[in-house]
C-alpha positions as semicolon CSV with decimal commas, in nm:
position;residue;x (nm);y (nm);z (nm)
1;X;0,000;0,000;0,000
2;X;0,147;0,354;-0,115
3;X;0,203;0,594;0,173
4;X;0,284;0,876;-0,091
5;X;0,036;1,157;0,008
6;X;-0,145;1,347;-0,269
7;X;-0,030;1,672;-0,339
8;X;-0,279;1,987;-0,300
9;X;-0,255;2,237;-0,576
10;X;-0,366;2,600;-0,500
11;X;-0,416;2,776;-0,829
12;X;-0,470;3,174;-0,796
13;X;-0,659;3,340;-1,079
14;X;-0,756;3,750;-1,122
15;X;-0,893;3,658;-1,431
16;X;-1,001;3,350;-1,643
17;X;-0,734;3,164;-1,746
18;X;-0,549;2,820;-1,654
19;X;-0,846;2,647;-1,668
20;X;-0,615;2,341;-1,908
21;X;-0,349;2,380;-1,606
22;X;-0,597;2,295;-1,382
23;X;-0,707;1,983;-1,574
24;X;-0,347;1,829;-1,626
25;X;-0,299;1,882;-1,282
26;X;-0,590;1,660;-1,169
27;X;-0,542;1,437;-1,433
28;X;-0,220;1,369;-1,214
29;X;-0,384;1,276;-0,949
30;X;-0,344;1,626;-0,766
31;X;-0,592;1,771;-0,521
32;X;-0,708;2,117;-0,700
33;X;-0,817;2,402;-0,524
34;X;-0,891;2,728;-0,681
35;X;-0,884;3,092;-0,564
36;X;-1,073;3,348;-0,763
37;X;-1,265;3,647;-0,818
38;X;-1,642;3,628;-0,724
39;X;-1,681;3,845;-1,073
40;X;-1,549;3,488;-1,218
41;X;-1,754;3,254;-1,055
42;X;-1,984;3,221;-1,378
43;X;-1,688;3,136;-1,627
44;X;-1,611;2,796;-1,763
45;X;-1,400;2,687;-1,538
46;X;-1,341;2,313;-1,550
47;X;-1,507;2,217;-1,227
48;X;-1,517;1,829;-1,344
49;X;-1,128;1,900;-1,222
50;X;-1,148;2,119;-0,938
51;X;-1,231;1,970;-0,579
52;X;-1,258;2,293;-0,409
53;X;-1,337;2,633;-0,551
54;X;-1,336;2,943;-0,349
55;X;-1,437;3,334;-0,419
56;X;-1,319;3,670;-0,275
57;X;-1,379;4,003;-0,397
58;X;-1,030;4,052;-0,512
59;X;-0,721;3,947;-0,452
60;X;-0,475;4,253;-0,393
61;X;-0,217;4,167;-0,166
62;X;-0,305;4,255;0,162
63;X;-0,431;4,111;0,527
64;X;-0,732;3,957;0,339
65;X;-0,602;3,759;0,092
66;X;-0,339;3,640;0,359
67;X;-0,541;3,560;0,646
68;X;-0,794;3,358;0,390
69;X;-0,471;3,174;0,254
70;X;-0,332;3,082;0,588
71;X;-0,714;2,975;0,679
72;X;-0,749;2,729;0,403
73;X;-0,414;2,569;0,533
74;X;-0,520;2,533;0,867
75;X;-0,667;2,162;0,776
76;X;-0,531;2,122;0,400
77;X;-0,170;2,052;0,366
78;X;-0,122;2,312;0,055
79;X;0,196;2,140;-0,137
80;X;0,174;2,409;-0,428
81;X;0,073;2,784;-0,493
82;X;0,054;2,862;-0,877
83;X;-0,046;3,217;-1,025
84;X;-0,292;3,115;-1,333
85;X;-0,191;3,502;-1,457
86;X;0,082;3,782;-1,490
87;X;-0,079;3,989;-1,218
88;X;-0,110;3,739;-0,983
89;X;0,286;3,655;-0,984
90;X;0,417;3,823;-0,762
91;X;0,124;3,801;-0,487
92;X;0,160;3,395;-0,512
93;X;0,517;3,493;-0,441
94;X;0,481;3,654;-0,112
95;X;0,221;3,370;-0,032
96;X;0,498;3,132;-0,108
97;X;0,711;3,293;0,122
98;X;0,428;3,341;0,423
99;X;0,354;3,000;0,416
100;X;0,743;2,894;0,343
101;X;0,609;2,686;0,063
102;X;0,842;2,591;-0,234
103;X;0,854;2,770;-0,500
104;X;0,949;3,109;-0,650
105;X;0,968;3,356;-0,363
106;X;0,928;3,759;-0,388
107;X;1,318;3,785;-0,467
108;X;1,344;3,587;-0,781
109;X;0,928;3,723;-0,866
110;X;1,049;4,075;-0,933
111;X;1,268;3,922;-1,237
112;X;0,994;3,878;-1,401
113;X;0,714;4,151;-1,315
114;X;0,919;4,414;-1,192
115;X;1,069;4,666;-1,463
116;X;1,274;4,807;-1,314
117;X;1,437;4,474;-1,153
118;X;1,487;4,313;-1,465
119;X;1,667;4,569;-1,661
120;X;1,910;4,622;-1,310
121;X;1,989;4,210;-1,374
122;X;1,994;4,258;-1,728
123;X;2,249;4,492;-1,746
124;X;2,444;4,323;-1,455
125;X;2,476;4,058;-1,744
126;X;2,599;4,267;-1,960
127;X;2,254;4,257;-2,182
128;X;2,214;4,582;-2,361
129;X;1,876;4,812;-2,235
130;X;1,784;5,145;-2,295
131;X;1,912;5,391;-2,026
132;X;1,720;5,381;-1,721
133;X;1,612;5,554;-1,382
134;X;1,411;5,437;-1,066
135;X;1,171;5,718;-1,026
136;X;1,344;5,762;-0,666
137;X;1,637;6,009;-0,610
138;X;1,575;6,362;-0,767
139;X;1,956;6,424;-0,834
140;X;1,979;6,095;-0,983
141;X;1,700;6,185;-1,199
142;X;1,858;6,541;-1,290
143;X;2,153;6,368;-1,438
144;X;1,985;6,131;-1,635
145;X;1,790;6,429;-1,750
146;X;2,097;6,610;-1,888
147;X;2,258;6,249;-2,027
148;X;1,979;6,115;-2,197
149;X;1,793;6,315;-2,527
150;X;1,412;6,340;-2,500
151;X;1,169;6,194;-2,531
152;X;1,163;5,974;-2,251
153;X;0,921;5,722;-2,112
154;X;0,769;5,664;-1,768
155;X;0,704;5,366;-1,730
156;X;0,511;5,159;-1,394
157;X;0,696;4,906;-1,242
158;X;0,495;4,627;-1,220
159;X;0,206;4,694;-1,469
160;X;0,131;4,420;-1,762
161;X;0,258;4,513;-2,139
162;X;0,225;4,869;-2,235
163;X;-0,051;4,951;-1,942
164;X;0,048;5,288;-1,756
165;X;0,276;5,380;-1,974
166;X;0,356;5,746;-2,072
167;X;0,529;5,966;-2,311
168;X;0,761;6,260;-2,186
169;X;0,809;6,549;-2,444
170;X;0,984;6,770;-2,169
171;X;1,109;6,803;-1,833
172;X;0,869;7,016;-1,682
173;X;0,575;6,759;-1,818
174;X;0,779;6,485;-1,625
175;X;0,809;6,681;-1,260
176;X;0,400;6,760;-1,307
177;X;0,338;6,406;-1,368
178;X;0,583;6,306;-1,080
179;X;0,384;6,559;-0,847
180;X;0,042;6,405;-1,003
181;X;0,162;6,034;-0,856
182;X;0,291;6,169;-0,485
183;X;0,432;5,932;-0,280
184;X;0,341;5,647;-0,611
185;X;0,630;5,817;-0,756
186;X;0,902;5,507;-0,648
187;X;0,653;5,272;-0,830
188;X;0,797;5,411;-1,134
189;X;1,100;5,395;-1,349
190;X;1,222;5,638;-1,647
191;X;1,392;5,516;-1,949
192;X;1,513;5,650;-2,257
193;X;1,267;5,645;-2,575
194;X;1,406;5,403;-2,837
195;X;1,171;5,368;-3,156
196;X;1,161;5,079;-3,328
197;X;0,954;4,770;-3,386
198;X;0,901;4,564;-3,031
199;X;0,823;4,228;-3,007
200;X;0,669;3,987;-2,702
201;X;0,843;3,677;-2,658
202;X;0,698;3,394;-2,422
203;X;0,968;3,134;-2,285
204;X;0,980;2,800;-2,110
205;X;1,266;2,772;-1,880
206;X;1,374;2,478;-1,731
207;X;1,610;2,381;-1,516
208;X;1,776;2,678;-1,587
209;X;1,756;2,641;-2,003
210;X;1,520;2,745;-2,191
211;X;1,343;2,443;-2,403
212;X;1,117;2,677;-2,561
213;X;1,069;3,012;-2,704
214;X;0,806;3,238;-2,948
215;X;0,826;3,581;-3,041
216;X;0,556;3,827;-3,195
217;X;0,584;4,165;-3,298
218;X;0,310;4,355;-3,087
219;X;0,191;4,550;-3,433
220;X;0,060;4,171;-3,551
221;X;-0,118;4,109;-3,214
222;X;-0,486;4,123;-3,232
């Protein structure tokens, strides 16, 4: 007789999405729990696959979403936290590292949703970027001012694609905007405007190799 526990997958969503992640992972033989928006409850989600489905109003980081976590794994055994989309990365990260589960923790997250992270580890590997601020230290931001030809883009942190993003013509546009965001002003990076055509690529990494990759010019996305 097999003593090897089955594992309990928590899969996070903000919106619908995953729902073929979800299905591979009960096909498994996992134990599938999902985490969602009441807004989603009506969706298709494959609930032949999930054992246990539950619905908050949202889930920013905060006390809520933590203390409703850390309920659930007061009698489950949670082996697993996944994010089912980009905005929900890096709060499954800081769940990960609450409930010391493995997994990507809030560190190694900001790689991959944080702007202004990845260009800093970028360039420390000698990858070339456009010149870049963090919105943070005004004499830090003077001399990039005086380095780097306009126009400029301001860019937030930890938005998805091209949301938040906008265009500086001149400096006095960019200190009204910065006194528009107030103290969201560190939530911000500014980097040089290069045009050109930009493209999206999507990666599988593993082990530390990537096994597969696919890029698409954003003009040919619908």
């Amino acid at each position: 007789m097999s003593d090897v526990r089955t594992l309990t997958i928590l899969s996070i969503a903000s919106y619908y999405k995953g729902g073929r992640f979800i299905e591979t992972c009960k096909e498994l033989g996992c134990h599938t729990i999902l985490l969602t928006r009441d807004k989603l409850a009506e969706e298709a989600w494959p609930m032949q696959s999930i054992d246990e489905r539950f619905l908050m109003t949202d889930l920013n980081l905060g006390p809520d979403l933590i203390h409703a976590v850390s309920y659930l794994a007061r009698d489950r055994q949670i082996d697993r936290i996944v994010a089912l989309d980009d905005f929900d990365v890096e709060t499954v990260a800081h769940l990960r590292e609450h409930l010391r589960i493995p997994g990507m923790g809030d560190s190694m997250a900001r790689f991959f949703r944080d702007k202004l992270a990845m260009r800093m580890q970028a360039r420390a590997h000698n990858v070339k970027v456009p010149e870049f601020v963090h919105v943070l230290n005004y004499d830090r931001l003077r001399e990039f001012m005086g380095r780097v030809p306009l126009p400029w883009v301001l860019k937030p942190r930890s938005e998805a694609g091209s949301i938040g993003l906008k265009k500086i013509h001149h400096s006095e546009e960019l200190w009204r905007t910065l006194d528009e965001l107030g103290d969201r002003q560190s939530y911000f990076l500014l980097e040089q405007f290069i045009p050109g055509e930009v493209f999206h690529v999507d990666s599988i990494v593993v082990d530390g190799k990537v096994s597969f990759a696919a890029a698409i010019s954003m003009a040919a996305r619908p």
